[in-house]
N, C-alpha and C positions, 0 to 999 in steps of 0.2 A: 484262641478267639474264634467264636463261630461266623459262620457268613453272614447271618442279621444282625453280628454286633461291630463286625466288619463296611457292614453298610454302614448302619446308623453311626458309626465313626465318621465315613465319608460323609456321609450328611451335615454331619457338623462341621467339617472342615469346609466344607461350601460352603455353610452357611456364616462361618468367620469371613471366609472370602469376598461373600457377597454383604454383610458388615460392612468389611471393609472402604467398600464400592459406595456404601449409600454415607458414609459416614464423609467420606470424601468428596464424590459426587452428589449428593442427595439421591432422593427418590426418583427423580425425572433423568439420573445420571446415571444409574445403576442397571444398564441395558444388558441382555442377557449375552453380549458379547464384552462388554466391561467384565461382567462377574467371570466370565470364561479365561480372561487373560490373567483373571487376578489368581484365580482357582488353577488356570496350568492345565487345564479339559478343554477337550472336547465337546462340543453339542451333543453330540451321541450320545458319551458318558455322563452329560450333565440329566440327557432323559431320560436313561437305566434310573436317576434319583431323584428327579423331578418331574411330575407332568406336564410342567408350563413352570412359567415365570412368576406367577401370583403365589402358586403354593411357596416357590423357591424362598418368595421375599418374605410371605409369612411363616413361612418355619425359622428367617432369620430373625424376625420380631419376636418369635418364642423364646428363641436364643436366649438374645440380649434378657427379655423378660426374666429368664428364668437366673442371667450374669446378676439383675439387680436385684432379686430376691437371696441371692446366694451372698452378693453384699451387705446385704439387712439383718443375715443371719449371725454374718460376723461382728456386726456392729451391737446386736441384741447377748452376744457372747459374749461381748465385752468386760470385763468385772471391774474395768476402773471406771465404767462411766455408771451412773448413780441419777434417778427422779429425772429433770429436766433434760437435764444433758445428754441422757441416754435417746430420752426424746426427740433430743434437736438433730444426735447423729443419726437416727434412722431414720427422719423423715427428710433430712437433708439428701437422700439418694433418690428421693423421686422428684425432687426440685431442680431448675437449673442452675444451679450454684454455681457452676464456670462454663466453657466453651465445651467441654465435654459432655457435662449431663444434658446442657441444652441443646445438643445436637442430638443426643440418644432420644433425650424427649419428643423433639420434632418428626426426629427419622419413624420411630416407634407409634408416633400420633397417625400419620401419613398413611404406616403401613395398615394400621387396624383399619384403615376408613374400607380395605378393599374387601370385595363382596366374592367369595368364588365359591365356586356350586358347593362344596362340602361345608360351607359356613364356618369355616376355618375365622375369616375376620371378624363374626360376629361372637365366636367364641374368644376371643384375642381380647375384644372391647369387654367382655364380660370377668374375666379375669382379671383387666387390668382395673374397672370398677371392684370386684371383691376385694382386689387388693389394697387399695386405696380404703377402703372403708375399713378392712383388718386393721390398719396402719391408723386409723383416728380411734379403730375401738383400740388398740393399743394404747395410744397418746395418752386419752380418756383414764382409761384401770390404772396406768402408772404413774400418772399425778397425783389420783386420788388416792394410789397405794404409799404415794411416800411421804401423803399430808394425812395420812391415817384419819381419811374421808369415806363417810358411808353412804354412799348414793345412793338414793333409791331408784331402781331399774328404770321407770318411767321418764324419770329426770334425766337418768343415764345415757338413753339412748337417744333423747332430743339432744344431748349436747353431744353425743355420737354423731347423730345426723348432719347438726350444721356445722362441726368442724371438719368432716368427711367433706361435702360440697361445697366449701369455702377452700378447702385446700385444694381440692382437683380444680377448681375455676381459677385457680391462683396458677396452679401450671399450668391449663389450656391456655388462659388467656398470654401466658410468656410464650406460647405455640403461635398463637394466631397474631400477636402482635411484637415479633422479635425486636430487642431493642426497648422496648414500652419501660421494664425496669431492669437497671443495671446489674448485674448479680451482687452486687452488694446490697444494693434495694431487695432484692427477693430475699438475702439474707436475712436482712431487717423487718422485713415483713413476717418471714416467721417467726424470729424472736419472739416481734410484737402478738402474733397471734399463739404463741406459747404460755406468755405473760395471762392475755387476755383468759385463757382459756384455765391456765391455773387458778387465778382468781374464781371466775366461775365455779369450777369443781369446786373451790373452797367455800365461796357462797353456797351454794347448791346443796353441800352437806349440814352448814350450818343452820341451814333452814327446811331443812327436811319434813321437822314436826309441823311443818303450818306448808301456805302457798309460798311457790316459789317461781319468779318471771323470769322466765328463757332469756335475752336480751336480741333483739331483734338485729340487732348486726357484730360482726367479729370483725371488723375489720379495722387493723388499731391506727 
């Protein structure tokens, strides 16, 4: 192993460490002497790989970022799950479905908001928006791929659009108002917006040769 793959091992292992810290602690808990105790370092050693505490915490949001993308993969690899279902399990990893994801979610929300010179959070937020919209043009092409529906592009990507911003507002809002719905509700609510949304494809195709009306809300 070379010495930069030697580091960027340590890196990760802090950045588990310091996971660990916000996942337990929150954000406001996750002091750069919590992350130290949890990591088993030094300050010194924690500056050879950090230059402050901001970068620290958003390389730990990368982390995690890059843990839930790595779970979407598996669940997209999947071969027993099939149309909707395949559906519901990938998009069920950026929902708060238990105490878990709504904690990742929260901690992950928090860490993007922060601003540090190399724009590290702003590229954080911008990620986490492309991903979120891969994830509805997904939803989208796989309903309509397993009702052997022909969208036309136009139609496509309006219903791309508002189910991409109906689902990211559906986790912020379990962000900014914990508690608001039970994770069995948030459950249910994607069902509902599953349902909603295959229908649509399915209209959408079937009316392709003439006008076709967007529906002015998903929310079921």
């Amino acid at each position: 192993m070379t010495r930069a793959e030697r580091r960027q091992q340590r890196r990760e292992e802090i950045a588990r460490a310091a996971w660990t810290v916000l996942m337990r602690d929150g954000v406001r808990g996750a002091s750069v002497r919590a992350v130290l105790a949890e990591a088993q370092m030094t300050s010194g050693a924690m500056r050879y790989y950090f230059r402050n505490h901001d970068e620290l915490l958003i390389f730990a949001a990368q982390h995690v970022l890059e843990q839930s993308t790595e779970r979407i993969r598996r669940r997209l690899a999947d071969q027993e799950l099939t149309g909707k279902e395949r559906v519901g399990a990938v998009l069920a990893e950026i929902l708060p479905l238990d105490a878990k994801r709504a904690t990742e979610i929260t901690v992950f929300v928090r860490l993007a908001e922060i601003d540090d010179e190399a724009g590290r959070g702003a590229q954080l937020r911008r990620s986490a928006y492309e991903g979120c919209r891969s994830l509805a043009e997904f939803a989208v092409t796989e309903l309509a791929r397993t009702a052997g529906a022909d969208l036309p592009a136009e139609l496509k990507d309006q219903i791309i659009e508002r189910f991409h911003l109906t689902l990211d507002g559906l986790a912020y809002q379990c962000v900014l108002n914990p508690g608001l719905l039970a994770f069995e509700d948030v459950a249910a609510r994607l069902a509902g917006l599953l349902d909603h949304l295959e229908e649509e494809t399915n209209r959408g195709a079937s009316q392709a040769g003439g006008s076709v009306d967007v529906p002015t809300s998903w929310w079921p």
